[in-house]
N, C-alpha and C positions, 0 to 999 in steps of 0.2 A: 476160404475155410481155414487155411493155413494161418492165416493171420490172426484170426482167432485163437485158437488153440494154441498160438505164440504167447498171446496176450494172455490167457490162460496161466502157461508154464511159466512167465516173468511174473505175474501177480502169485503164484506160489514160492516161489523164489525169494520175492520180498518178505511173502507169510514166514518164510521161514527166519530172516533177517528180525522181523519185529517180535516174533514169538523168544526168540534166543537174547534180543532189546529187553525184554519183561523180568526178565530172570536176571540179567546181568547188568545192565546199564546202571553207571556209579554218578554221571552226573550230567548237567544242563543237556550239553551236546549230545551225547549218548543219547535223552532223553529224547530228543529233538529229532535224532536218527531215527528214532522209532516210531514216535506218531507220524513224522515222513511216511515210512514203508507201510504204518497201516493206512492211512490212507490213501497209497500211491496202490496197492495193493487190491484194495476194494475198488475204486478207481477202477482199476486194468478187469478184475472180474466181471464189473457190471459192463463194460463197454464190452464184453465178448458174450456174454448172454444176452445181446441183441440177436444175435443170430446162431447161437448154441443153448438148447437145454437147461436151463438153471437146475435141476438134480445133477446132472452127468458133469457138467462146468464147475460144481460147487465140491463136487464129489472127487473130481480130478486135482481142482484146488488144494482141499484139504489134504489129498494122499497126497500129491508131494510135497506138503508144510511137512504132513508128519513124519513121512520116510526122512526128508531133507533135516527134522530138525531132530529128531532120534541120532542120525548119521554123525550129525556135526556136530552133538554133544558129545558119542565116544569118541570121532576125532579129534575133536577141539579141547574138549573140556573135561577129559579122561573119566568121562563116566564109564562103568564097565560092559566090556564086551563080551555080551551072552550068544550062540548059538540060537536058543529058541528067539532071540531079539532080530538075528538076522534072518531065520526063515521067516517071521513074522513079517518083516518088512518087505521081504520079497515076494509075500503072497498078496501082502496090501496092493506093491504094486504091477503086479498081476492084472489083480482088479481094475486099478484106474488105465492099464493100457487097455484092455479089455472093454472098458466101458469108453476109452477114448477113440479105436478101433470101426466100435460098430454104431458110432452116432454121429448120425447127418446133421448139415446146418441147416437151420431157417431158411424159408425165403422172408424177408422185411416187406410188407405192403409197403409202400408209401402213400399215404395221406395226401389229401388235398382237393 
């Protein structure tokens, strides 16, 4: 299950990598970085909703793109730092511990 949920938290990780690629990337490479991580990204997601939830997996996902890439625009990229931005983001992820908490893995049949 762990493995999962790893794969999970690195394919947000990258979410956040290409989402921050979209916005800034000046050239080839850059470019090249980022369709990398989307689809290294998506990649890593689907391989762990073989035996995780796709709402709860997709839902975890995205909260930490978005906490991750809210985070690392005020620190990286000096957008401004609000108060309601941080409890905002702390309730988001709330949520996705919350929903990562109380959900089981799959059993996989295996075919054949």
């Amino acid at each position: 299950m762990r493995r999962n949920w790893l794969l999970v938290f690195i394919a947000g990780l990258l979410e956040i990598s290409w989402v921050i690629g979209l916005k800034h990337a000046g050239n080839a490479l850059e470019w090249i970085g980022t369709a990398i991580s989307i689809v290294l990204s998506m990649y890593l997601l689907i391989l762990s909703t073989k035996r995780l939830p796709v709402g709860t997996a997709y839902a975890v996902f995205t909260g930490i793109g978005t906490a991750g890439t809210v985070l690392t625009e005020m620190l990286v990229f000096n957008e401004p730092v609000k108060l309601v931005k941080i409890l905002l983001i702390l309730l988001l992820l709330a949520g996705v511990i919350g929903l990562k908490m109380i959900t089981k893995e799959h059993e996989v049949k295996e075919e054949g």
